[in-house]
VEXDREN-2710 file (C-alpha; in Angstrom, 1 decimal):
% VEXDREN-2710
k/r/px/py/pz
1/UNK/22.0/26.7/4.4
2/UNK/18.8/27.0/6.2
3/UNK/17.8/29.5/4.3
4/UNK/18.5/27.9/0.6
5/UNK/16.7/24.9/1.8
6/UNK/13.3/26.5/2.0
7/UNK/14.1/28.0/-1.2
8/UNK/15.2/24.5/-2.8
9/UNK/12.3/23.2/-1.8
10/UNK/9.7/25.9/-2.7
11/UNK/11.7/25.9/-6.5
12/UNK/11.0/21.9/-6.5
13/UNK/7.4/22.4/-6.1
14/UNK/7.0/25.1/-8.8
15/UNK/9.2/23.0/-11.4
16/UNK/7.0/19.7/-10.4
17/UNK/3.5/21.9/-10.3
18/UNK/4.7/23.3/-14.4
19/UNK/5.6/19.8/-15.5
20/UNK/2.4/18.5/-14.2
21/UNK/0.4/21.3/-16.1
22/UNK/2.7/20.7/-18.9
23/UNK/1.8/17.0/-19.4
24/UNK/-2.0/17.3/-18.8
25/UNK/-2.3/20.1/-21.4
26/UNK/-0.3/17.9/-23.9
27/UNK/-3.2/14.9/-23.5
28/UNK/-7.0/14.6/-23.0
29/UNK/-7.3/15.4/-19.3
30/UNK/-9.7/12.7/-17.8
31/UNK/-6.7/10.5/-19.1
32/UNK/-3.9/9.9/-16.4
33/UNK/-1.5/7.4/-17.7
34/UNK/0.7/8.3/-20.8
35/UNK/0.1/6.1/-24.2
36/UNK/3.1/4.0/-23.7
37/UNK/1.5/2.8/-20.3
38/UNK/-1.9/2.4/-21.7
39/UNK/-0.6/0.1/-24.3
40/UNK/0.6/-1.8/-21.9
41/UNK/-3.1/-2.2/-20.0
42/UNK/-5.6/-4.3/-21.3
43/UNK/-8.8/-2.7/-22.5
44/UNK/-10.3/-4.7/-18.9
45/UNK/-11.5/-1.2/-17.1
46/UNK/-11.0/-3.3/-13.9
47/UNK/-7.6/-3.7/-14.6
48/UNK/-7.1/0.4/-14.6
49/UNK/-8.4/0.3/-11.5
50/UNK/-6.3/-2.0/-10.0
51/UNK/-3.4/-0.2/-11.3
52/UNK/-4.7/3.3/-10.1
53/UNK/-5.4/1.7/-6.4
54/UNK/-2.1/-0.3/-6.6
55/UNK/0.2/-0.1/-3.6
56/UNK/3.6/0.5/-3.3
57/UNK/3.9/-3.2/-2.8
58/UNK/1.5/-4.7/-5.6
59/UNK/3.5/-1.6/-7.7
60/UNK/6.6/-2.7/-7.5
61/UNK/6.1/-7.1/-6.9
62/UNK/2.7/-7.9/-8.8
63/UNK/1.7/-8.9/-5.6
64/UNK/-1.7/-7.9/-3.6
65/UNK/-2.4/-9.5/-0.4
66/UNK/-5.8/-9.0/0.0
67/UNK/-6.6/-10.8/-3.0
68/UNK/-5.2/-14.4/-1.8
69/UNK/-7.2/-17.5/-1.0
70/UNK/-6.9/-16.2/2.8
71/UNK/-8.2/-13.0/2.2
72/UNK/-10.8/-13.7/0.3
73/UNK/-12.4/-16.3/2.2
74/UNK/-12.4/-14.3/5.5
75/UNK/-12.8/-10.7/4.0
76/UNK/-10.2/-9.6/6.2
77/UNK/-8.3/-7.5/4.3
78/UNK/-4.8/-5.7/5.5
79/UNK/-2.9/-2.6/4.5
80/UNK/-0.8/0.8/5.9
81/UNK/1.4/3.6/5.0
82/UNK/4.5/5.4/6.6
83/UNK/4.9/9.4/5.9
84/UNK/7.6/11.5/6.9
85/UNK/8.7/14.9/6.1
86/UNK/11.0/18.2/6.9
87/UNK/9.6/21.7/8.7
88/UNK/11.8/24.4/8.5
89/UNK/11.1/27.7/10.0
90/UNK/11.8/31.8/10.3
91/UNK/13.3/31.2/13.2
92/UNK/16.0/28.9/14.5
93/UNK/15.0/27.6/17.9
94/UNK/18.6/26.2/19.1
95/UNK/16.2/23.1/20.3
96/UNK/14.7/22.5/17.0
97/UNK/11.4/22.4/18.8
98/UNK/8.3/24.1/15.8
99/UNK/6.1/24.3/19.4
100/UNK/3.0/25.3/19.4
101/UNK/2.5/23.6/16.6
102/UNK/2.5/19.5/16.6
103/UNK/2.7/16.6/14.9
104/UNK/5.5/18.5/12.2
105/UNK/6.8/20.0/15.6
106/UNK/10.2/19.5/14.8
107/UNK/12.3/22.0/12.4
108/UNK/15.6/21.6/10.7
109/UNK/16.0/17.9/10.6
110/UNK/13.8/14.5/9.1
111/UNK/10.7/13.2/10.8
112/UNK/9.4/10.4/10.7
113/UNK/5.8/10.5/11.5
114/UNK/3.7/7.4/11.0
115/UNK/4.4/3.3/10.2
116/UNK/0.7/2.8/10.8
117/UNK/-0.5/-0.9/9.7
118/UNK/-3.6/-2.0/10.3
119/UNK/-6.3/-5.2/9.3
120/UNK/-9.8/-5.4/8.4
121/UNK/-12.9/-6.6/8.1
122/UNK/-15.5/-4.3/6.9
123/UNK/-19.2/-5.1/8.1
124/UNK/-21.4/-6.1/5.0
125/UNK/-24.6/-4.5/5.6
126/UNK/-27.9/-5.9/4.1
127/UNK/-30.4/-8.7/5.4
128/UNK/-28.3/-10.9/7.9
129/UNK/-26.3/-10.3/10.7
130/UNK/-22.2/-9.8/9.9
131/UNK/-19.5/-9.0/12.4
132/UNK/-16.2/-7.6/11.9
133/UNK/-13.4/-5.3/13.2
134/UNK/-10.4/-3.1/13.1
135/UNK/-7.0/-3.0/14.8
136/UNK/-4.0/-0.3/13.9
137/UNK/-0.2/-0.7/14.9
138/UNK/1.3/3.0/14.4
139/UNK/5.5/3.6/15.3
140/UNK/6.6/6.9/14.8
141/UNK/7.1/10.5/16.1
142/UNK/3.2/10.7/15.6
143/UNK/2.6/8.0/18.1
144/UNK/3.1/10.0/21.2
145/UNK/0.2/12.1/20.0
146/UNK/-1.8/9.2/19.8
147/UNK/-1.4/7.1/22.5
148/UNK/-4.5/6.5/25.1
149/UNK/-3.6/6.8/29.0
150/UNK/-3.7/3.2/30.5
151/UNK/-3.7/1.5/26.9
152/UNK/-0.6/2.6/25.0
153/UNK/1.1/4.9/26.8
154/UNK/3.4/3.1/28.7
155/UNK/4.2/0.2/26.2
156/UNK/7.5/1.2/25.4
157/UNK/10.7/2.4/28.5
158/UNK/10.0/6.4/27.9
159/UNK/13.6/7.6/26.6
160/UNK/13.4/11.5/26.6
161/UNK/16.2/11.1/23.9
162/UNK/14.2/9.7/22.1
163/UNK/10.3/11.2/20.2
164/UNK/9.4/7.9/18.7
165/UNK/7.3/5.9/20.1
166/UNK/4.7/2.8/19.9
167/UNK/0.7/3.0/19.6
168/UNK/-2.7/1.1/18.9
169/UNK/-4.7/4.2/18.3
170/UNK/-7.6/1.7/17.0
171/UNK/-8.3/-2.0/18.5
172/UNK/-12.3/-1.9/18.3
173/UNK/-15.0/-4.7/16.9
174/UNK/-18.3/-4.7/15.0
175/UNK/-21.5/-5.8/14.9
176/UNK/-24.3/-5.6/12.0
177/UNK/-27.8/-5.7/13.3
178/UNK/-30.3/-6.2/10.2
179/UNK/-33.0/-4.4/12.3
180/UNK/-35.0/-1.5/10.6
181/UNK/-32.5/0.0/8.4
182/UNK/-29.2/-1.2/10.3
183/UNK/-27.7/-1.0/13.0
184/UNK/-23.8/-1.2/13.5
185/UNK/-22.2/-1.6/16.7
186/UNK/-18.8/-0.4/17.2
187/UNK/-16.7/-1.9/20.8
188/UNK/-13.5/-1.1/21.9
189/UNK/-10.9/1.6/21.1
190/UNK/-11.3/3.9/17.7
191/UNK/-10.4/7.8/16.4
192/UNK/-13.0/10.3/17.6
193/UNK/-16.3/11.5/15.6
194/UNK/-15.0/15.2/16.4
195/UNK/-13.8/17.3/13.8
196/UNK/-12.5/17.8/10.6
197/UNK/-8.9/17.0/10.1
198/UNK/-7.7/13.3/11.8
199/UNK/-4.5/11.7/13.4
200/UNK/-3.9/9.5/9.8
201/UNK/-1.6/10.8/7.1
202/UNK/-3.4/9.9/4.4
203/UNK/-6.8/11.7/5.1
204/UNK/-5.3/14.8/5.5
205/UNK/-4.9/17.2/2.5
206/UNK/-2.1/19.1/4.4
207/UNK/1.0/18.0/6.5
208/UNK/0.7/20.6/9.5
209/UNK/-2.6/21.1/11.5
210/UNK/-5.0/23.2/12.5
211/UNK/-4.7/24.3/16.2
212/UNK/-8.6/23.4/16.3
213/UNK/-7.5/20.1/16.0
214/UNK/-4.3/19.8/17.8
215/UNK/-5.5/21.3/21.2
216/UNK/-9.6/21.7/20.9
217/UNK/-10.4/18.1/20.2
218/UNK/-9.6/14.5/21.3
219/UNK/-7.9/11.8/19.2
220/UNK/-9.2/8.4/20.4
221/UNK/-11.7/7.2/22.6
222/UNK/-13.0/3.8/24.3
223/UNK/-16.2/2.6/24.5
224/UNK/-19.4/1.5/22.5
225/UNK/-21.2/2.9/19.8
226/UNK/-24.5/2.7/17.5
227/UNK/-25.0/4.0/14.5
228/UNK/-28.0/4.1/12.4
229/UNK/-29.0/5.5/8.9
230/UNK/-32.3/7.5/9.4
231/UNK/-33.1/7.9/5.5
232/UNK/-30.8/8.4/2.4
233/UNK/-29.9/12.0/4.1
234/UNK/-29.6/11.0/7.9
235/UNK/-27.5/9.2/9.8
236/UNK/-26.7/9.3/13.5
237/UNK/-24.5/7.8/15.6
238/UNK/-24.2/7.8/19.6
239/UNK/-22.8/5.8/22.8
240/UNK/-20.4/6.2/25.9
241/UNK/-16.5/6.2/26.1
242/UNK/-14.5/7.0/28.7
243/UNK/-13.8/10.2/28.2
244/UNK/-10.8/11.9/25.9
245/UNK/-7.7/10.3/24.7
246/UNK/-7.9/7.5/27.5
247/UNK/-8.8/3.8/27.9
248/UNK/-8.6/3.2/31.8
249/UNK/-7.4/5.9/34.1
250/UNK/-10.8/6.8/35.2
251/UNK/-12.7/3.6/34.1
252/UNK/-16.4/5.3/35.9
253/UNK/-16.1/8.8/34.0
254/UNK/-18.3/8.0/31.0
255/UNK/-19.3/10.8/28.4
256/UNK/-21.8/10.7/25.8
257/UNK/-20.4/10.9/22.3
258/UNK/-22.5/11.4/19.2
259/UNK/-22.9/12.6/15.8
260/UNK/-25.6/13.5/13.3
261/UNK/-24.6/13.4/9.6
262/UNK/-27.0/15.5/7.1
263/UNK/-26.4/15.0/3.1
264/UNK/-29.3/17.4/1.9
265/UNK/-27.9/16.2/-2.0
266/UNK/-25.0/15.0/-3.6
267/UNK/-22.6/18.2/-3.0
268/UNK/-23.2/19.3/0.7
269/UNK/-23.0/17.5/3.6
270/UNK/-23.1/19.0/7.2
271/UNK/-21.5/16.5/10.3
272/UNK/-22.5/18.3/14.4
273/UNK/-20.9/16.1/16.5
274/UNK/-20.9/16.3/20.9
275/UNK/-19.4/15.0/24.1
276/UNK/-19.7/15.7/27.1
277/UNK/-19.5/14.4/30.6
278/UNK/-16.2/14.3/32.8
279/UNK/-12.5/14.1/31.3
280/UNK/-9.9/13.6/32.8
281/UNK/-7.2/16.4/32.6
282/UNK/-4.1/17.5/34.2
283/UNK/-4.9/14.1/37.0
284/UNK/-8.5/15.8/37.8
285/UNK/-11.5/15.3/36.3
286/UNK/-13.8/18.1/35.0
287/UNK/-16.6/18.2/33.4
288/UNK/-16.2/19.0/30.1
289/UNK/-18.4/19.2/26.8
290/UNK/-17.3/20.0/23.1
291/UNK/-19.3/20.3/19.8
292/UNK/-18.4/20.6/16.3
293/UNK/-19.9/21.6/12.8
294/UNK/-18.6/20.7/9.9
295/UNK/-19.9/21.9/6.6
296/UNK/-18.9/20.2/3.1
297/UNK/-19.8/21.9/-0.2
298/UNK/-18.8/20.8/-3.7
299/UNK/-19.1/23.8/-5.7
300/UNK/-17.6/21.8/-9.0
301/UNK/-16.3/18.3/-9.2
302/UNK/-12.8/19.7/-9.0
303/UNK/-13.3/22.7/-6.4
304/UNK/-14.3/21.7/-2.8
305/UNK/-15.2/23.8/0.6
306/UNK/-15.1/23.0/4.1
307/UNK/-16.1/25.1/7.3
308/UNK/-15.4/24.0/10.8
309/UNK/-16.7/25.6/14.2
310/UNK/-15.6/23.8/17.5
311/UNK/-16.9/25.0/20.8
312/UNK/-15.5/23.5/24.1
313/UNK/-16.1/24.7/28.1
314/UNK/-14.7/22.4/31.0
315/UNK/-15.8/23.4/34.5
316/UNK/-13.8/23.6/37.9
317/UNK/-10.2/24.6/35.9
318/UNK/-7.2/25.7/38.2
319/UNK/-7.3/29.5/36.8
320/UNK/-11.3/30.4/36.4
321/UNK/-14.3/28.6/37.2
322/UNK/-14.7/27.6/33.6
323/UNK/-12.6/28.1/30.4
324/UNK/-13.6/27.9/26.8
325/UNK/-12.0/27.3/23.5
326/UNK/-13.3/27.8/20.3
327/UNK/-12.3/28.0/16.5
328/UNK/-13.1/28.6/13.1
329/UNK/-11.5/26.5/10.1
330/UNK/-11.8/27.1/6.4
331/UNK/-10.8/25.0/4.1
332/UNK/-10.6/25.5/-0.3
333/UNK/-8.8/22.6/-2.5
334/UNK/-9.3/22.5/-6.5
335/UNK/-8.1/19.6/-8.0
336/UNK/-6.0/21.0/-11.4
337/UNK/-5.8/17.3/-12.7
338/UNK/-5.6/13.8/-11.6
339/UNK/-2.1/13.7/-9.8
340/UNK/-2.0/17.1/-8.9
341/UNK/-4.5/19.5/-6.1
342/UNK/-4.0/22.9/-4.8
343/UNK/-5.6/23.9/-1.0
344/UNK/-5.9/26.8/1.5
345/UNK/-6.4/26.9/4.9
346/UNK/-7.6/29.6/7.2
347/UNK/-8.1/29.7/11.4
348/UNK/-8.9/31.2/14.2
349/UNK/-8.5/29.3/17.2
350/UNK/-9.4/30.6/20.5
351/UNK/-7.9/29.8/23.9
352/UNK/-9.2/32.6/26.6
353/UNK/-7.3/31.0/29.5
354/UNK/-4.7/29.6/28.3
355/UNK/-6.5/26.2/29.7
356/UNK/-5.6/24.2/26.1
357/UNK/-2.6/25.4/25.0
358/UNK/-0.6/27.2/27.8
359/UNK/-1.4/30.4/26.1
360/UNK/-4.5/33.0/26.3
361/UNK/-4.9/34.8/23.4
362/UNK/-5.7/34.0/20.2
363/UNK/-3.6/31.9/17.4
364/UNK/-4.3/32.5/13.7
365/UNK/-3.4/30.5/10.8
366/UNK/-2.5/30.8/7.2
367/UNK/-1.7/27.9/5.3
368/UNK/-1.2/27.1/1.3
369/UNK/0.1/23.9/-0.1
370/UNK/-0.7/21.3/-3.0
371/UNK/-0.8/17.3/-3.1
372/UNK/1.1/15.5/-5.8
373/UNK/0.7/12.2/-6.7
374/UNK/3.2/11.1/-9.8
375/UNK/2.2/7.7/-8.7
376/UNK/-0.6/5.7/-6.8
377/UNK/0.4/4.8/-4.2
378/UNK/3.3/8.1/-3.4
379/UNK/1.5/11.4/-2.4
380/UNK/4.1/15.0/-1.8
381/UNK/2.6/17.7/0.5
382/UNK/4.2/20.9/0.0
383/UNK/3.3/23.5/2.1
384/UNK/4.0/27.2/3.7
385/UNK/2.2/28.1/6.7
386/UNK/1.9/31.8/8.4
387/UNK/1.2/31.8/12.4
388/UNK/0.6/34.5/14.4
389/UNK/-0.6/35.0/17.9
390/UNK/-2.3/37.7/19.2
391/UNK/-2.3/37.6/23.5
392/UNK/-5.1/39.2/25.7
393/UNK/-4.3/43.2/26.1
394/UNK/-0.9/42.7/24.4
395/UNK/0.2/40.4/27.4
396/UNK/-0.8/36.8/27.9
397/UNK/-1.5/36.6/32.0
398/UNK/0.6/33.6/31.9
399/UNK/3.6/35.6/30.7
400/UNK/3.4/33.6/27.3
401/UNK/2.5/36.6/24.8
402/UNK/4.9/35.2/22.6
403/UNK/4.8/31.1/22.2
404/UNK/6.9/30.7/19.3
405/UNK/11.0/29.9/19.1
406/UNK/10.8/29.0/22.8
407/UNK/8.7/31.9/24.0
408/UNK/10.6/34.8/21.7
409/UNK/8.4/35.5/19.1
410/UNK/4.5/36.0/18.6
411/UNK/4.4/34.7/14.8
412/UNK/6.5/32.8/12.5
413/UNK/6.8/31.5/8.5
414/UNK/7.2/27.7/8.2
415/UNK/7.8/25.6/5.1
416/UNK/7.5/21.8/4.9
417/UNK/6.9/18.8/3.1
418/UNK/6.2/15.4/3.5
419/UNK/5.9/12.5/1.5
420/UNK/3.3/9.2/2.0
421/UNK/3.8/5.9/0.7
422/UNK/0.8/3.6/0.9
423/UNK/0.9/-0.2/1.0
END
């Protein structure tokens, strides 16, 4: 059985991906909706937009919150998603644990990732002053991942029967300054500036990911930031949090935390982002700094590139007197049509000592995988990933030369899928 299921699923995708084809050969291809459905439209273009933004609720009821009286009047406007999906692997780990990767760390059974909800109110930028917000509820197996040490963490009686959890990876405020160009103030608790790929479902292309992310770089911060737009081209952003993943275990370590966004033209953008200052990790703080690149290139309007380099060094660690990490992400999606894109992803993350991920040596990644979309507001994510790790002189010095199925093998295949459905 666990061997057809891969095999079920893999078939699915191919059917789907032919079908897809099939239809958007048979009809012009900037149109998505069949003729029977755009019969049913007005010729109002901004009533094909609503439909194409719809969510599952408006789909299904005719009903949008954000467009009541309520809504409206306050600009606060509210929305969410849940995702969930299945990670089966070439081994069979009797725990069902897919460790060292995270987030789909579970093989061989359902998980359910994300309920994230969250409200609203975007800052209007222009000539006067405006003030708004942000908070996010998530529930799920993601959670865990998520949660902020003396914020979230200890919100729910820990059950170790139990991977689901409770979390407010975002509770933060705004202010709009209408000083030179603007300036926006962000307060409280938000996602990080580092890196490419981020905690939420949606604004991922893929379902698994990247070790870069999962063990080089923070989630969440708190704190205060500004952020300013330079020109048409530059923007930068700066200010102090307490350090990574945590809201008041070490309220006087503060780090800097910044970001400098460059858009030479329409197709290329390049994001460097940096903290540094003291963390706290393992109970002990240690000075620790990170940066990141990220590079986007649109080489067509349906083919898209992204490279990634993270760089991190903490001081003071049990094992050395420093230990670095480092990694290199590619990323290359097309998008064949409207509902359906195809993407690969290549890494190399680093981990000399073993300090992130328990491991010294170096993982390597593979991954290929498509997003379909047969309606607006429902997205699949397909995917089969190739890991392998390679340890320092063929033996890790912490005896973990081979991290996968509980410490018994050095690579694996994985296939998975998820599905999101947004609100």
């Amino acid at each position: 059985m666990k061997k057809i299921l891969p095999s079920l699923i893999t078939g699915s995708l191919v059917l789907t991906a032919v079908n897809v084809l099939a239809d958007d050969a048979a009809i012009n291809s900037d149109q998505r909706y069949s003729h029977e459905a755009m019969d049913a439209l007005t010729d109002d273009a901004g009533a094909i937009e609503s439909l194409t933004d719809a969510g599952a609720i408006e789909s299904l009821t005719g009903y949008n919150v954000n467009e009541s009286a309520l809504t409206k009047s306050t600009g606060i406007e509210f929305g969410g998603w849940a995702s969930g999906g299945v990670t089966y692997a070439s081994h069979n780990n009797p725990s069902n644990s897919n460790s060292p990767i995270s987030f789909n760390d579970r093989i061989n059974e359902f998980q359910f990732n994300q309920l994230n909800l969250f409200m609203e109110k975007a800052v209007e930028k222009g000539d006067s002053w405006d003030f708004g917000g942000r908070a996010d509820w998530m529930y799920g197996m993601d959670s865990t991942k998520t949660q902020a040490l003396g914020w979230d963490n200890k919100i729910m009686v820990e059950d170790k029967s139990s991977y689901y959890s409770v979390a407010f990876p975002q509770a933060y405020a705004e202010i709009y300054a209408p000083f030179g160009n603007g300036i926006t103030a962000k307060v409280g608790h938000f996602y990080t500036l580092i890196g490419y790929e981020v905690v939420t479902s949606p604004d991922n292309f893929f379902y698994s990911h990247a070790y870069t992310m999962l063990y080089g770089e923070p989630f969440t911060h708190t704190g205060a930031l500004l952020s300013y737009d330079i020109n048409d081209m530059v923007s930068v952003t700066g200010g102090a949090v307490m350090g990574w993943d945590n809201f008041r275990e070490s309220p006087g370590a503060w780090d800097f935390l910044g970001s400098v966004s460059v858009k030479p033209d329409d197709d290329t953008s390049i994001v460097t982002s940096l903290i540094t200052g003291d963390t706290l990790f393992g109970g002990e703080l240690r000075n620790t700094t990170m940066y990141s690149i990220v590079l986007s290139h649109d080489f067509t309007d349906k083919l898209h590139y992204v490279a990634q380099h993270d760089y991190g060094v903490a001081q003071s660690t049990p094992n050395s007197i420093h230990a670095d990490w480092y990694g290199i992400n590619q990323y290359l999606t097309y998008d064949i049509n409207d509902k359906l894109a195809a993407g690969l992803r290549a890494e190399w993350f680093r981990d000399a000592d073993g300090y992130r991920t328990g491991a010294d040596g170096s993982f390597y990644a593979v991954s290929a995988g498509v997003n379909y979309s047969p309606l607006s507001w429902l997205k699949l994510r397909p995917e089969l990933r190739y890991d392998n790790f390679a340890a320092d002189n063929g033996a890790a010095a912490n005896g973990m030369a081979t991290p996968f199925d509980g410490g018994n093998e050095n690579d694996q295949i994985g296939v998975a899928m998820d599905m999101i459905v947004t609100f």
